[in-house]
PADREN-194511 format. One line per field, with one value per residue: residue number from 1; residue in one letter; x, z, y of N, C-alpha, C in turn. Coordinates in Angstrom, 2 decimals, always signed. Example, Ala and Ser with C-alpha at 12.3 -4.5 7.8 and 13.67 -1.06 7.14 Angstrom:
% residues 2
num: c(1 | 2);
residuo: c(a | s);
n.u: c(+13.19 | +12.85);
n.w: c(+7.80 | +7.08);
n.v: c(-5.69 | -2.25);
ca.u: c(+12.30 | +13.67);
ca.w: c(+7.80 | +7.14);
ca.v: c(-4.50 | -1.06);
c.u: c(+13.20 | +12.90);
c.w: c(+7.80 | +7.87);
c.v: c(-3.30 | +0.03);
//
This chain:
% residues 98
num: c(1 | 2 | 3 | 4 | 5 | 6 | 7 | 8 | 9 | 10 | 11 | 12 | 13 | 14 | 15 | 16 | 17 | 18 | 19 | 20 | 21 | 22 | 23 | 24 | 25 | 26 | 27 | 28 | 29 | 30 | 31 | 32 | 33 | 34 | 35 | 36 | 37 | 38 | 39 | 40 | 41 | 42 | 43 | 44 | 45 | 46 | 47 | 48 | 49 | 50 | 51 | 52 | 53 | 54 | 55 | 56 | 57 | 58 | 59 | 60 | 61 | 62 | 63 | 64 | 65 | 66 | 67 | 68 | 69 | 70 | 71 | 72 | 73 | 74 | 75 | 76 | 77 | 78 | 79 | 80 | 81 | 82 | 83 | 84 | 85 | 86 | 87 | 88 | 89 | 90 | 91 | 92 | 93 | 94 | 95 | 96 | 97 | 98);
residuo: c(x | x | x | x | x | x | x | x | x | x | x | x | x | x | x | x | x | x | x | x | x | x | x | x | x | x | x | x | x | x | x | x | x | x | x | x | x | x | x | x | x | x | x | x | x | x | x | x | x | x | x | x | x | x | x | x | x | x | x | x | x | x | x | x | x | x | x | x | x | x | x | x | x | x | x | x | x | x | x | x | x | x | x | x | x | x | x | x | x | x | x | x | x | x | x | x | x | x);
n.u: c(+26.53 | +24.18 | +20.77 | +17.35 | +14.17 | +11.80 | +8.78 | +5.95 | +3.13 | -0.44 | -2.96 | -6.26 | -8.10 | -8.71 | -8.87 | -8.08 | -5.47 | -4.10 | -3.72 | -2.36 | +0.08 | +0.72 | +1.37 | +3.68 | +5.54 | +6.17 | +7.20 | +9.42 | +11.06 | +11.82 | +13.63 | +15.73 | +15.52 | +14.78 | +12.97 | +13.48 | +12.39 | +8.47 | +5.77 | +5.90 | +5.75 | +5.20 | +6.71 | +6.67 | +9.34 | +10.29 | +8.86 | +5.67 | +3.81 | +1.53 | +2.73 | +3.10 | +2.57 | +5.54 | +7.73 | +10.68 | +13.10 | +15.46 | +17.63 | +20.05 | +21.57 | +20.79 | +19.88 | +19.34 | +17.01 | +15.41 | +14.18 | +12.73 | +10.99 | +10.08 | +9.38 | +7.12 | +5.92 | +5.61 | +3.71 | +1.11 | +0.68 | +1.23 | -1.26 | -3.53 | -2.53 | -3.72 | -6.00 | -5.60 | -4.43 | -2.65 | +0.38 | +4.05 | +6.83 | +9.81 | +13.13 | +16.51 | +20.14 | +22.51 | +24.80 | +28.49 | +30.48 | +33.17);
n.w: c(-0.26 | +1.08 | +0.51 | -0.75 | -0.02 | -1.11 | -0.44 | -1.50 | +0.03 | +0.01 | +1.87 | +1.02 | +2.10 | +5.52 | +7.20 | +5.65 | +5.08 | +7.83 | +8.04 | +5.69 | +6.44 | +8.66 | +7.97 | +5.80 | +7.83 | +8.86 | +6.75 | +5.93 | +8.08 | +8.03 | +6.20 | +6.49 | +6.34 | +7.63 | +9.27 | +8.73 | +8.07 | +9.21 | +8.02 | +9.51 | +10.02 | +7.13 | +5.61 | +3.15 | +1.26 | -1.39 | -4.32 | -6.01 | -5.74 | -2.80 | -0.07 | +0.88 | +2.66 | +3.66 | +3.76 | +4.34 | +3.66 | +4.64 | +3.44 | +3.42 | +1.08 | -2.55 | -3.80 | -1.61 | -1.32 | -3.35 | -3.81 | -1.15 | -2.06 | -4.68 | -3.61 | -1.91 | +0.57 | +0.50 | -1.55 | -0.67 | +0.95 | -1.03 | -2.60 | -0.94 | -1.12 | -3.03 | -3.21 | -0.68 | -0.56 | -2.20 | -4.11 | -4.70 | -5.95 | -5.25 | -5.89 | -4.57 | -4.82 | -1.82 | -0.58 | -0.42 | +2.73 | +2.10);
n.v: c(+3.41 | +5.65 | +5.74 | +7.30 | +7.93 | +10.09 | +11.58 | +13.49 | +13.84 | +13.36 | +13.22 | +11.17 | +9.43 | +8.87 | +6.68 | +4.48 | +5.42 | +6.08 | +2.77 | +2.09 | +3.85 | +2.61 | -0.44 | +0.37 | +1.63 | -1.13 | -2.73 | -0.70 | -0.26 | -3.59 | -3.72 | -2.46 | +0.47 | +3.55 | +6.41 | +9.60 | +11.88 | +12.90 | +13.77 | +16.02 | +19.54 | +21.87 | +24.42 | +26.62 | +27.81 | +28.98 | +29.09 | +28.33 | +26.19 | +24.98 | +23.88 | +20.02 | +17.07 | +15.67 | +13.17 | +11.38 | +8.90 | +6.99 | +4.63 | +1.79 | +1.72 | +2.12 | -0.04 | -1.56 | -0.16 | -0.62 | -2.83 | -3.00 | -1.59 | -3.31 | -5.24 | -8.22 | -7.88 | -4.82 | -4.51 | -5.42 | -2.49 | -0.91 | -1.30 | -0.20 | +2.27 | +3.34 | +4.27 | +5.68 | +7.83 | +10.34 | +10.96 | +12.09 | +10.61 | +10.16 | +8.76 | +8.94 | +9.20 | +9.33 | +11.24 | +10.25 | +11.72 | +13.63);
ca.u: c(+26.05 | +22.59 | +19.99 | +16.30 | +12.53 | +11.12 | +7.29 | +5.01 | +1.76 | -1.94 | -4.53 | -7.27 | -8.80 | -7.84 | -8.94 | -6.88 | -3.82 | -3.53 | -3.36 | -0.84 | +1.42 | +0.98 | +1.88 | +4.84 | +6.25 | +7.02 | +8.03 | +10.49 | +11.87 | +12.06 | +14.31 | +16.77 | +14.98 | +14.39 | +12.09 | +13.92 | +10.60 | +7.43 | +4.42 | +5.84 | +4.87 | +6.09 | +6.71 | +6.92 | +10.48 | +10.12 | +8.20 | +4.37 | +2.97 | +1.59 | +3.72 | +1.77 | +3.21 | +6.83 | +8.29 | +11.80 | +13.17 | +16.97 | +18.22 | +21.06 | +21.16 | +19.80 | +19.47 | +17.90 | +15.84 | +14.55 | +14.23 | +11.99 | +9.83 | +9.31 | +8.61 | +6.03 | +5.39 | +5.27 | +3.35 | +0.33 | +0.94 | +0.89 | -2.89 | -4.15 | -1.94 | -3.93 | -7.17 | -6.04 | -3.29 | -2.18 | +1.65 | +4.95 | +7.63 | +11.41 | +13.89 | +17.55 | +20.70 | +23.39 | +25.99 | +29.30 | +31.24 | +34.31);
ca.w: c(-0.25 | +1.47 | -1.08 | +0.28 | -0.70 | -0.86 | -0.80 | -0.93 | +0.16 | +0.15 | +2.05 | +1.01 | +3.22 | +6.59 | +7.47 | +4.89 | +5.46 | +8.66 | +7.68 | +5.12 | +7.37 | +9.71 | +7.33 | +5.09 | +8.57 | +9.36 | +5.80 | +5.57 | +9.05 | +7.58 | +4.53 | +6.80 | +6.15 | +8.76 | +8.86 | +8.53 | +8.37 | +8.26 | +8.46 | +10.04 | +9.68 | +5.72 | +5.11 | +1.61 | +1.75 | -2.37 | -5.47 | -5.89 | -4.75 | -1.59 | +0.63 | +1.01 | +3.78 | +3.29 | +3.98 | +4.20 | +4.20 | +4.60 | +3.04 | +3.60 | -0.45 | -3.42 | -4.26 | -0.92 | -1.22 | -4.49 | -3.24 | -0.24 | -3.43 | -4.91 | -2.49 | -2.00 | +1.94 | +0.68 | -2.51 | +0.20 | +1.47 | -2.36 | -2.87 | +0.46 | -1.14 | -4.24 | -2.82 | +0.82 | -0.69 | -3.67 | -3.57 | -5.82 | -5.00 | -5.48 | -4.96 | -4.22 | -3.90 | -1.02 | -1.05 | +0.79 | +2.97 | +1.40);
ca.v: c(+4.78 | +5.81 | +6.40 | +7.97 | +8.03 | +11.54 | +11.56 | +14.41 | +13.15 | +13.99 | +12.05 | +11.20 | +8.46 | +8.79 | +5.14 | +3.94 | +6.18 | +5.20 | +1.38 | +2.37 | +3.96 | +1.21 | -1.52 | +0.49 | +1.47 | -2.24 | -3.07 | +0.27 | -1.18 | -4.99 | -3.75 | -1.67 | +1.65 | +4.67 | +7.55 | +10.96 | +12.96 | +11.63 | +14.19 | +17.17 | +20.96 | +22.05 | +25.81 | +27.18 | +29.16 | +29.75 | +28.66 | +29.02 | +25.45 | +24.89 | +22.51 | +18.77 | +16.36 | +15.36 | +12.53 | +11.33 | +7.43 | +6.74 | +3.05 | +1.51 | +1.84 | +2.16 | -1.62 | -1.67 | +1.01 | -1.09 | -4.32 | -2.92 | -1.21 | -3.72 | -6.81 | -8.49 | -7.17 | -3.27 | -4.57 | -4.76 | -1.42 | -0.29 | -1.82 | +0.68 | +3.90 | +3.88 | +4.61 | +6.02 | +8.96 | +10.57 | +11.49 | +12.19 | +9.76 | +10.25 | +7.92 | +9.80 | +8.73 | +10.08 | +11.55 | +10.19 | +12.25 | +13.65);
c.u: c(+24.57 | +21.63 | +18.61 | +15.22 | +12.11 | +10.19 | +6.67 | +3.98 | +0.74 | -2.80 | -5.46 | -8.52 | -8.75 | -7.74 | -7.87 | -5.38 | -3.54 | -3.05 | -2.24 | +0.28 | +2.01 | +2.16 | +3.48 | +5.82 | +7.19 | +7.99 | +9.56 | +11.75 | +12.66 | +13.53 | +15.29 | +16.95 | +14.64 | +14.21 | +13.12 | +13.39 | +9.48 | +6.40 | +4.76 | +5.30 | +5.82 | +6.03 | +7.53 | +8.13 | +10.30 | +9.23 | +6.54 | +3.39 | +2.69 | +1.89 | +2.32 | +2.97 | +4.39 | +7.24 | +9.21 | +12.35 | +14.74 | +17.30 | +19.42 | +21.68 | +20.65 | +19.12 | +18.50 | +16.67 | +14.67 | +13.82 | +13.02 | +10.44 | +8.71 | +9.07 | +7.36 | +5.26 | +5.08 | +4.18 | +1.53 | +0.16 | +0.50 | -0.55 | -3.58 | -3.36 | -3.13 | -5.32 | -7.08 | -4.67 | -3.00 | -0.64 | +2.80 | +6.17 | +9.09 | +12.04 | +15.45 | +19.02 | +21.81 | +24.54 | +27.02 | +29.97 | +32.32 | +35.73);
c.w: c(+0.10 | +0.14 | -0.06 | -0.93 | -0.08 | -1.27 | -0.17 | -0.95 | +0.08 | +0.59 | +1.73 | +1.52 | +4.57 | +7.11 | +6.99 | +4.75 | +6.48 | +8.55 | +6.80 | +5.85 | +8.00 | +9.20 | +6.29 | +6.20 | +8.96 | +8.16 | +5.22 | +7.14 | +8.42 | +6.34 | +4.80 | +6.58 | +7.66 | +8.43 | +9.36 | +9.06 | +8.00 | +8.55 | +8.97 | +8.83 | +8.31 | +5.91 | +3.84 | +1.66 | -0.22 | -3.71 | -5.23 | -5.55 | -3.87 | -1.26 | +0.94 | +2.07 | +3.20 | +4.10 | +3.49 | +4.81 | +4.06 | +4.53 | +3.00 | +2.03 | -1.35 | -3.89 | -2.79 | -0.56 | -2.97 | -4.18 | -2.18 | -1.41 | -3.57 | -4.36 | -2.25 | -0.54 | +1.48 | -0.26 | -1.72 | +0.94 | -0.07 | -2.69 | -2.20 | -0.38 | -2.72 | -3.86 | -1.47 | +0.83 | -2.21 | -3.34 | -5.03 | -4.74 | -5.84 | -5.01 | -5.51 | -3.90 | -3.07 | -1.18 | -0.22 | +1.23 | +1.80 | +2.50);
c.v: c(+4.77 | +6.25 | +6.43 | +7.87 | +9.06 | +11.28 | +13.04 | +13.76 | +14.10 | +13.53 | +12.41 | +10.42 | +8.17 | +7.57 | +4.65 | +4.13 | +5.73 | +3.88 | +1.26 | +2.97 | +2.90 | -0.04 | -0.86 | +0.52 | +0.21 | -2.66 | -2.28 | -0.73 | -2.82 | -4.42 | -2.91 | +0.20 | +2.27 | +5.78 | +9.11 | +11.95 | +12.49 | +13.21 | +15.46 | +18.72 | +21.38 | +23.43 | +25.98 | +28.44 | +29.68 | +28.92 | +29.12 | +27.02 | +25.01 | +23.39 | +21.44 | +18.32 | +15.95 | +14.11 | +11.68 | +9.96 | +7.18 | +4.99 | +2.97 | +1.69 | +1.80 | +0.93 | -2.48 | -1.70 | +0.39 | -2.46 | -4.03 | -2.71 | -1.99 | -5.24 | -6.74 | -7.89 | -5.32 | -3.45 | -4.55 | -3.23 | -0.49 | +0.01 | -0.62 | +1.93 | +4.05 | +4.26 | +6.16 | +7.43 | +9.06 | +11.41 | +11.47 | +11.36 | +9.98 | +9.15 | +8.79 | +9.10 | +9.18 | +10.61 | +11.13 | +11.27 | +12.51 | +12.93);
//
């Protein structure tokens, strides 16, 4: 079953964001992960806080989608998010067809 990483983001370093993209990109790739949505335009259809960047990671599963986490290749990528973004992270898991 697919299982997904929902992130709302917030940059706050752009230097550093970039380099984190850079480097989770290869590690989401390495671990059988693909980008959904990364960055596009958010609109607020109901509630009262304003939309932050969204992005959307599809794993082959959830034990994937853990395993990529917490390895040691994203564990660099981690180091660069704590300075270069502030974000809420979900992890989700799919639903099969019926």
């Amino acid at each position: 079953m697919p299982a997904y990483v929902i992130s709302e983001v917030e940059m706050r370093d752009l230097d550093g964001f970039e380099a984190y993209r850079a480097l989770a990109a290869k590690t989401i790739a390495q671990y059988g992960g693909r980008y959904l949505v990364r960055g596009g335009k958010a609109e607020l259809a109901e509630g009262n806080l304003p939309p932050k960047a969204i992005v959307i990671v599809e794993f082959p599963s959830m034990t994937r989608l853990k395993e990529w986490y917490a390895s040691p290749e994203y564990a660099e990528a981690l180091k660069l998010r704590q300075t270069a973004l502030e974000r809420r992270l979900l992890f989700v898991e799919g639903v099969l067809p019926p």
